[in-house]
N, C-alpha and C positions, 0 to 999 in steps of 0.2 A: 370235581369232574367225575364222574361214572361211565364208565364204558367211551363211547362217539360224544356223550351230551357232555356241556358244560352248562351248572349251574349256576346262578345270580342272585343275592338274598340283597333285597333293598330296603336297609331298615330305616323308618324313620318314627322314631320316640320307640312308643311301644309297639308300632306298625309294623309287622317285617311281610315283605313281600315276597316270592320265589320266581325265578322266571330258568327255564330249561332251554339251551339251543344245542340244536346240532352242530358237529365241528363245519358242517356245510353251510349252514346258517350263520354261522359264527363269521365264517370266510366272506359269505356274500354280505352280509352286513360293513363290517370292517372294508369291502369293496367301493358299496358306495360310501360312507364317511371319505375318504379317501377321493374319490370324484369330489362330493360334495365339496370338500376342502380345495381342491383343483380349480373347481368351477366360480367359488367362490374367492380365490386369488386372481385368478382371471378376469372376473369381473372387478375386483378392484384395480388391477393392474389397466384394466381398457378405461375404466372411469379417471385414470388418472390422466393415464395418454387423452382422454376426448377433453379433459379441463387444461393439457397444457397446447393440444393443438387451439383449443378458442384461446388463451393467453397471446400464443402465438398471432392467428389470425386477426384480433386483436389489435395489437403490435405492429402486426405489418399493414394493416387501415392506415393506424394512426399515421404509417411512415412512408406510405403513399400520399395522403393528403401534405402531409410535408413537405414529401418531395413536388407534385403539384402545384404546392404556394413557390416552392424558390422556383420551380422554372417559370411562374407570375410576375417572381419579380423580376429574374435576370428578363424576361420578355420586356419587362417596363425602364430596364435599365439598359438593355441595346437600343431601344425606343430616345431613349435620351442622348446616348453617342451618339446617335445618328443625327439629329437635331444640333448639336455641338459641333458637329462633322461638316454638316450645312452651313452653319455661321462660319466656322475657317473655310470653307471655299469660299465665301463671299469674299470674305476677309483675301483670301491668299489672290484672286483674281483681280482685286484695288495695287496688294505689293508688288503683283509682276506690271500691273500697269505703271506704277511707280518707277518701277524699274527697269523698261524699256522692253519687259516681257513679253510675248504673244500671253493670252491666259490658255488654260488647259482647253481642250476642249471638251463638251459636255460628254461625251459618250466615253472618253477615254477617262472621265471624273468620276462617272458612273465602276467601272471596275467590276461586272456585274463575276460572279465564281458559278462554275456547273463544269461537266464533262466529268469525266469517267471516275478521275481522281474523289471525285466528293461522296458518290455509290447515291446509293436511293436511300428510304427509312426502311424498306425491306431489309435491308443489309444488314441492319443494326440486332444486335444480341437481342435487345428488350423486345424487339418486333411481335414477337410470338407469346409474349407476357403482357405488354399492354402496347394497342397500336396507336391509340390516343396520343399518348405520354410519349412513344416514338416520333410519331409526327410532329409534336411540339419539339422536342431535342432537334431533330433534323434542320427546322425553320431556324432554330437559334442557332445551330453550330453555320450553316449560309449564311447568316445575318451577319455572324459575328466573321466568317472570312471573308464577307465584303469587305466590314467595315473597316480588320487590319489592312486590308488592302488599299484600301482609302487614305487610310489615316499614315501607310508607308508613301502612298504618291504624294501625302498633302507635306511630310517631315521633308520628301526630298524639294519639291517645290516651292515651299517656302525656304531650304536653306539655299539653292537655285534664287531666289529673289534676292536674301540676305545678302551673299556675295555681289551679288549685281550691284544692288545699290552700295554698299560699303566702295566699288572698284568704282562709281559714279556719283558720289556721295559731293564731292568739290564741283564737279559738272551742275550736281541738282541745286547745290548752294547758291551758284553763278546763275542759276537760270532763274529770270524773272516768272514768278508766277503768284503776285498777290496785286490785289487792285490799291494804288495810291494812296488814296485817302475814300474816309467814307461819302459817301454822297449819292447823284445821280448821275448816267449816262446821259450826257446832253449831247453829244456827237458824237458821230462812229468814224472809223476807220475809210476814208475813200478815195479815189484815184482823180473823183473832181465834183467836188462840194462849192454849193452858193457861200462863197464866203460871205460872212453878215457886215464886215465894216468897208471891203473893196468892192460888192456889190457885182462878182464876178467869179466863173466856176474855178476855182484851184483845188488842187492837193491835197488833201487835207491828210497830214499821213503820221496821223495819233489820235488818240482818243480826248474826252472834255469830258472831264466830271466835277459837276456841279456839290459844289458845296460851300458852307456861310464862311465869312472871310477871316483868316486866322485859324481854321483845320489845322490838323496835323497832316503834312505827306509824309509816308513812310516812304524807304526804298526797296523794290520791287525786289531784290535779292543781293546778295553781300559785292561788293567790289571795291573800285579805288574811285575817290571823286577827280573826274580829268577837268570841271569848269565848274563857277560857282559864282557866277555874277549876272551881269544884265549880257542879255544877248537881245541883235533887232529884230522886232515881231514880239518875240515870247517873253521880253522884261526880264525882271529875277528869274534866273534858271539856273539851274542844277542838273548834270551833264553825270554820267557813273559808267565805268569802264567793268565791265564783271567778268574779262575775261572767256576765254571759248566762242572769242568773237561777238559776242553779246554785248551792247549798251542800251542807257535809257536813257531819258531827258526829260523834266519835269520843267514846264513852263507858268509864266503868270504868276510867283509867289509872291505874297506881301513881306516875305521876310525868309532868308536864309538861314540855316543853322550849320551845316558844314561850309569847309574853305575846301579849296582846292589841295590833290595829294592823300587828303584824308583818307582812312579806310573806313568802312562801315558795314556793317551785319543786315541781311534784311530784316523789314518790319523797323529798322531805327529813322525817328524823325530825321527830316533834313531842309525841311522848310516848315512854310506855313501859306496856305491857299492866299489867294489877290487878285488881282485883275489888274498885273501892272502890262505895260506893252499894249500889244493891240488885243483888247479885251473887252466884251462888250458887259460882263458880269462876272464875278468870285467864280472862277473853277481852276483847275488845274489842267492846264494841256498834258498829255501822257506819253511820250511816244520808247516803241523798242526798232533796234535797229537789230541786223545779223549782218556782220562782215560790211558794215556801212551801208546796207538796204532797209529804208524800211520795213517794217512786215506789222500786222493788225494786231496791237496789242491784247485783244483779245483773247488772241490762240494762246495766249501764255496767264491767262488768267485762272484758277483753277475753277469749277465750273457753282452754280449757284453763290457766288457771292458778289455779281453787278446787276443791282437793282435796276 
């Protein structure tokens, strides 16, 4: 260094170079080196930040699309409780008729949810992030407190049946409601029919069902056999006390299989079709009584099974 200047010898092999600066020179040099070093951390530092914001951006695609596929599927899986939901109200409106119940009515099955308490999809946090994906959340979370609501009226409605029948269950046992034997409806129910062998209007106050001779009759629902022999008009008959005021009488068999006293379950044989007594052809006469009235055994048949 001499005086202000500083000297620089840059040798290389037998090369030697000289370079002289001022301390001023010296200063602004050493200045910028210094930026330049700045400027060039700097930009390494922002290139890292702009690759880990795409990493980021990136990332949250992928985790958008994701979340778009699960609100797909839960859409496609309220889509199915719902459908589930349908079949037990079918369902639950057969058990309360079983069970002496009025059924729900539709509007009160429906349970539809809205007012204040549910807010709108404005309301929601994500609103202002994506309003798409809001409006889809909003639809499912209403869908989905329909359907708990549904599905809480359909839990108490069917244990409301449950009870019912289990407190009616002996009642429903006693009560006639299957058709005797198979066959066809050859005569109805009426207050004054051409009788076919007196050729003259009477009573007719049971059913005729046709069938080939030696069928099986069931009984109509469980009781106690109170007769089991020939009676006049109806031949082999079979007479069942089912209690709750309830009786039946099965006429015209070619053949008996309970005696009197017995108990029996519905559905269990107890004859066999004939055409004993005044019978013009193989059927079974049918009839139910209530408190010693007759009444049309049909109403106690349960519905599609008298051809």
């Amino acid at each position: 260094m001499t005086g202000d200047r500083w000297t620089f010898l840059v040798v290389r092999g037998e090369d030697v170079r000289q370079f002289s600066l001022s301390k001023r020179a010296l200063r602004a040099s050493a200045g910028f080196g210094i930026l330049g070093a700045i400027l060039f951390v700097g930009f390494g530092i922002s290139a890292a930040f702009d690759t880990v914001a795409h990493i980021q951006a990136r990332n949250l695609e992928a985790r958008n699309q994701a979340l778009v596929q699960e609100l797909a599927d839960f859409r496609a899986r309220v889509g199915r409780l719902g459908t589930t939901l349908d079949v037990l109200s079918t369902q639950d409106a057969q058990y309360r008729t079983l069970a002496g119940l009025d059924a729900i009515d539709a509007e009160v099955m429906e349970v539809g949810v809205g007012g204040p308490g549910l807010g709108t999809p404005e309301s929601y946090p994500l609103w202002s992030i994506d309003s798409v994906a809001t409006q889809t959340a909003f639809a499912l979370s209403y869908d989905l407190n329909t359907l708990e609501r549904r599905a809480r009226l359909l839990s108490a409605s069917l244990e409301e049946a449950t009870d019912s029948l289990e407190a009616h269950r002996d009642l429903l046992e006693s009560t006639p409601s299957i058709l005797p034997t198979s066959g066809w409806l050859s005569s109805s129910f009426s207050k004054s029919r051409m009788h076919p062998v007196h050729n003259r209007p009477l009573p007719h106050e049971g059913v005729d069902i046709s069938a080939p001779n030696g069928t099986p009759i069931f009984a109509a629902a469980k009781g106690r056999v109170i007769r089991a022999g020939w009676a006049v008009g109806y031949g082999l008959t079979v007479e069942i006390d089912h209690g709750f005021g309830y009786t039946t009488l099965y006429g015209h068999a070619s053949k008996l299989l309970v005696k009197q006293g017995q108990t029996i379950e519905r559905g269990e044989v107890i004859a066999q079709v004939g055409s004993t007594g005044i019978a013009t052809s193989t059927h079974v006469h049918y009839e139910v009584s209530v408190n010693g009235k007759p009444v049309n055994p049909s109403n106690f048949i349960l519905p599609n099974v008298v051809p």
